[in-house]
C-alpha positions as CSV (number, residue, x, y, z in Angstrom):
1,X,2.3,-11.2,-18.5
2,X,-0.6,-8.8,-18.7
3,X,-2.7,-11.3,-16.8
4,X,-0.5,-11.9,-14.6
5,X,0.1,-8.0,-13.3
6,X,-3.8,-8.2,-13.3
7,X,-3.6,-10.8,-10.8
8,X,-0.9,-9.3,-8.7
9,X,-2.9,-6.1,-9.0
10,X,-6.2,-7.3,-7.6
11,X,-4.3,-9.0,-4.7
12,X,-2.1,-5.6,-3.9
13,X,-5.3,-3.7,-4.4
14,X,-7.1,-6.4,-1.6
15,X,-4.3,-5.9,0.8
16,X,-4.5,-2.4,0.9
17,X,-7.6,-2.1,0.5
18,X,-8.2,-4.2,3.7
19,X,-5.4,-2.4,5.7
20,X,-6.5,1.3,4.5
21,X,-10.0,0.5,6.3
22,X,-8.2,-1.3,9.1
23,X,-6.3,2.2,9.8
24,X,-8.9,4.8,8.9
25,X,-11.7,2.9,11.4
26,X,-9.9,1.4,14.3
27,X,-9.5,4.2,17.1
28,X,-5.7,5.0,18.4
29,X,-6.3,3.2,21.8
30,X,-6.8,0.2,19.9
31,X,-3.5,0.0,18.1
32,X,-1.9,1.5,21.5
33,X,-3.1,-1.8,23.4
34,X,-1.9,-4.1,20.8
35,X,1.9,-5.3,20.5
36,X,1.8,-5.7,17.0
37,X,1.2,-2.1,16.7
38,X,3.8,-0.7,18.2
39,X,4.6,2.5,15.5
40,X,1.3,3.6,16.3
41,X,2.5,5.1,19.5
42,X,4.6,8.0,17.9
43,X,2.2,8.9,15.3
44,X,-1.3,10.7,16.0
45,X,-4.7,9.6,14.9
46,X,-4.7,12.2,11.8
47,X,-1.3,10.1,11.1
48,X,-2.9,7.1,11.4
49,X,-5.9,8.0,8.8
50,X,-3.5,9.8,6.4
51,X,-1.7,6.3,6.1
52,X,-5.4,4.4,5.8
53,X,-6.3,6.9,3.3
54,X,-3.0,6.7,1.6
55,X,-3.4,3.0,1.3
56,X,-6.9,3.3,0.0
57,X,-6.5,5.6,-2.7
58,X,-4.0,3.5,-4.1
59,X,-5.8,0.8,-3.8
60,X,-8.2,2.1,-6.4
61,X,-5.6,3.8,-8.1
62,X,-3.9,-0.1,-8.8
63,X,-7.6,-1.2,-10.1
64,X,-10.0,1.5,-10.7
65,X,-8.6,3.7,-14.2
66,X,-7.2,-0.2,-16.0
67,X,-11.0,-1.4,-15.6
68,X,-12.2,2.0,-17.0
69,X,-9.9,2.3,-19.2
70,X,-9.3,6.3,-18.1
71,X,-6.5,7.7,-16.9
72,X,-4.6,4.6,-17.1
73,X,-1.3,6.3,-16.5
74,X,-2.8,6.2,-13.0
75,X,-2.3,2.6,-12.6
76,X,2.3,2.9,-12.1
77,X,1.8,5.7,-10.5
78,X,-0.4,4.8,-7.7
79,X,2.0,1.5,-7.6
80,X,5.4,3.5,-7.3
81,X,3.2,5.7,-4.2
82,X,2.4,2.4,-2.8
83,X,5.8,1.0,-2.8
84,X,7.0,3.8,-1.1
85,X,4.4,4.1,1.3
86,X,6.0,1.1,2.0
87,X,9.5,1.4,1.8
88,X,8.8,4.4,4.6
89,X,7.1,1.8,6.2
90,X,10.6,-0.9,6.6
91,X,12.5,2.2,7.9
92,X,10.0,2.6,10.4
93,X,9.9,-1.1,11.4
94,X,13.9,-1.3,11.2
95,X,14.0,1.5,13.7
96,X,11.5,0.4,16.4
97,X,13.9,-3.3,15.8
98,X,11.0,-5.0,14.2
99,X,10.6,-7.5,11.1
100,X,10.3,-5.3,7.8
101,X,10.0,-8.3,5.8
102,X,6.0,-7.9,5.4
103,X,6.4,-3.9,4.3
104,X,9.2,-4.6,2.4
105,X,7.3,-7.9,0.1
106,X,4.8,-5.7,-0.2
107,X,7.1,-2.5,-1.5
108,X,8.9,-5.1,-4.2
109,X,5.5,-6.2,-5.4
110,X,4.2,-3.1,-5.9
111,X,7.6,-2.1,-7.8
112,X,7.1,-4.8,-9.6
113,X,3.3,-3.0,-11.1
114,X,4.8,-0.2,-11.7
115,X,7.9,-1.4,-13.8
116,X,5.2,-3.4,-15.6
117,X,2.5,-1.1,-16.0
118,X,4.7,1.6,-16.7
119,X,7.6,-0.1,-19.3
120,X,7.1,-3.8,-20.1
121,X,3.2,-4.4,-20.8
122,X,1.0,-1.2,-20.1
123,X,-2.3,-1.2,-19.9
């Protein structure tokens, strides 16, 4: 089990990670121009970089303090942010009519590190 949360850990940790640098260094016109981006029209850039930023921090947060072994308490914590990060991010894509099945995998998974970080198998 405990290998296997490392796994799902790295993986989370990749995709947000990747998407946290995706947000915080492509400019607002960009995602404007760009159908798949279409939340990106009611938020500003500072929106836009506090979600990249968001989605960095707990990218380290998922990896970071369990290969230290500091602050390990860190680890559910920066998954129970990420998942609702998330979960803010299906209400967002159920209101513009869109698919939330992406945000919302990504929620559950990142539930799923924090139940087991934080009950079942710690660090």
């Amino acid at each position: 089990m405990n290998l296997g949360l490392w796994i799902l850990q790295a993986l989370l940790a990749a995709v947000f990670l990747a998407a946290g640098l995706f947000h915080l260094l492509r400019p607002k016109a960009a995602f404007e121009a760009d159908p798949n981006f279409a939340w990106t029209k009611t938020m500003s850039q500072g929106g836009i970089w506090a979600i990249g930023a968001a989605e960095v921090a707990g990218a380290l947060g998922l990896t970071l303090p369990g290969l230290s072994g500091m602050f390990t308490g860190l680890v559910p914590l920066a998954a129970l942010c990420l998942s609702l990060l998330m979960a803010g991010a299906v209400a967002t894509h159920l209101r513009l009519k869109e698919s939330p099945v992406p945000a919302l995998m990504l929620s559950l998974l990142a539930l799923l590190v924090f139940v087991g970080r934080g009950w079942v198998v710690g660090l």
